[in-house]
C-alpha positions, -999 to 999 in steps of 0.1 A, spaced: -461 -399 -124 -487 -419 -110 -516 -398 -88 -511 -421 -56 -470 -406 -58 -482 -370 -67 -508 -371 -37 -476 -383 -17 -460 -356 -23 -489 -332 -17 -500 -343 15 -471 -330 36 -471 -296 18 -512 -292 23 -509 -297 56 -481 -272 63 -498 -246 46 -523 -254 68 -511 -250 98 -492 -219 84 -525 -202 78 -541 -212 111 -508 -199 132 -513 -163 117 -556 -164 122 -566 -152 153 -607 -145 159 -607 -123 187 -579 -96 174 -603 -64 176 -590 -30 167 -584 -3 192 -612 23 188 -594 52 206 -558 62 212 -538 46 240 -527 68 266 -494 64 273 -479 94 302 -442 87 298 -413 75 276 -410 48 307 -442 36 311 -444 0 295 -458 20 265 -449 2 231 -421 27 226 -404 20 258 -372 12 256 -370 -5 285 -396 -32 275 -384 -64 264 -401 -98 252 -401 -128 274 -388 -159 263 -352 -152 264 -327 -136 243 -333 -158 214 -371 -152 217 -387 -151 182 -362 -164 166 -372 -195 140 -349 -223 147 -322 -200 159 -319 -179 128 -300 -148 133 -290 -157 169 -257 -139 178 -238 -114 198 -260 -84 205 -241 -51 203 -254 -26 227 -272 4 206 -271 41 223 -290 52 193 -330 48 216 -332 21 194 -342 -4 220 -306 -27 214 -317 -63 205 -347 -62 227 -382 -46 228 -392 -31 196 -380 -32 164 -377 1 150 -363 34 172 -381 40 205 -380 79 199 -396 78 164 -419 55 174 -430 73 207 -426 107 191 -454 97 162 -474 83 183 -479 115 207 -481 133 170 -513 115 161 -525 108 201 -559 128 185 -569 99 163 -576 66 171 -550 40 165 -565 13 147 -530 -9 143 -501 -5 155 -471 -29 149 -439 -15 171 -418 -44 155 -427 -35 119 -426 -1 127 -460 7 112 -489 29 127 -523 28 110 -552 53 126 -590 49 121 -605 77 102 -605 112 122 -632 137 117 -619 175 129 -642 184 156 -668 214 138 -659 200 106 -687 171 93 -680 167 58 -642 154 60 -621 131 75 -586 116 73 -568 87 81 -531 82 86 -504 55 79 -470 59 101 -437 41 89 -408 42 113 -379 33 84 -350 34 104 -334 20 141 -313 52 140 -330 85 149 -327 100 114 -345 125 94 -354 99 70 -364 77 96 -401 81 91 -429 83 61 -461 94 66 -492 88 45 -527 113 50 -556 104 31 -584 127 32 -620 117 22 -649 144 16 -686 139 19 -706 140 -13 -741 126 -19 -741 109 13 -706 88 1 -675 90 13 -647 104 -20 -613 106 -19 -599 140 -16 -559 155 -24 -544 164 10 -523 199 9 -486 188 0 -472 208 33 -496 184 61 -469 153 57 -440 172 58 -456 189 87 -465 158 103 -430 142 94 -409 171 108 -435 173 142 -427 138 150 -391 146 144 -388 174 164 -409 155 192 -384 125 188 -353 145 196 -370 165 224 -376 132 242 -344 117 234 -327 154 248 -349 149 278 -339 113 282 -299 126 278 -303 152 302 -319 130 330 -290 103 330 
């Protein structure tokens, strides 16, 4: 193969990449440095059920993939539109961890990521944790959490074991949050 036909062939695949890479940058994404504040289960909060995208029912979709009939989902899931994971999981960890400040959260990926937490009259620890909502259905298996603790030695910051019992803690609190909202929910309507 000659270079002029092997730079032929390179030129269109460059320049997708490209434009790939500068479709996903964005320069003025900054995280949040404290918790949002969000008062009720309908408040345009990002686990709202109610909330939807604009753009239409095929909104997000790349050239139409995956565009069908919608089913209606009485699960809190949020049905076709608004988020992607269950509205009560979602909602229910973030009112678990409303004490630390949310550094990411993704409500169509399901995924909750806090900045690091120091315990007020502690100094020499802090922890950080990463939410995964897992499921669409409210389900007991429906979410993971992650806790990573960090200690204070010789000025540095050193990973430290976190008690076994503090994610199942967390896990079954924003369980037993998620199903006290969705009661709430059932009983008002």
């Amino acid at each position: 193969m000659r270079p002029t036909q092997l730079s032929a062939r390179l030129v269109p695949v460059a320049f997708m990449a490209v434009l790939a890479v500068t479709a996903c940058s964005s320069d003025d994404v900054k995280p949040n440095s404290t918790p949002p504040n969000y008062a009720g289960l309908g408040s345009g909060s990002p686990g709202d059920p109610s909330v939807t995208r604009g753009g239409g029912e095929d909104s997000g979709l790349v050239f139409g993939i995956g565009k069908g009939t919608k089913q209606k989902d009485s699960s809190g899931s949020g049905g076709g539109s608004g988020i992607g994971v269950n509205a009560f999981l979602w909602r229910g960890a973030l009112d678990t961890i409303a004490f630390m400040p949310v550094a990411s959260a993704d409500p169509f990926g399901g995924v909750i990521i806090t900045d690091w937490y120091t315990p007020p009259g502690t100094s020499g620890e802090r922890f950080k944790a990463t939410i995964y909502i897992l499921s669409r259905e409210l389900r007991s298996d429906g979410v993971r959490v992650n806790i990573y603790r960090q200690v204070l030695q010789n000025g540095q910051w050193i990973d430290a074991p976190v008690a076994d019992s503090t994610v199942g803690d967390i896990e079954n609190k924003v369980l037993a949050r998620a199903r006290h909202m969705r009661e709430q929910l059932q009983a008002s309507g």
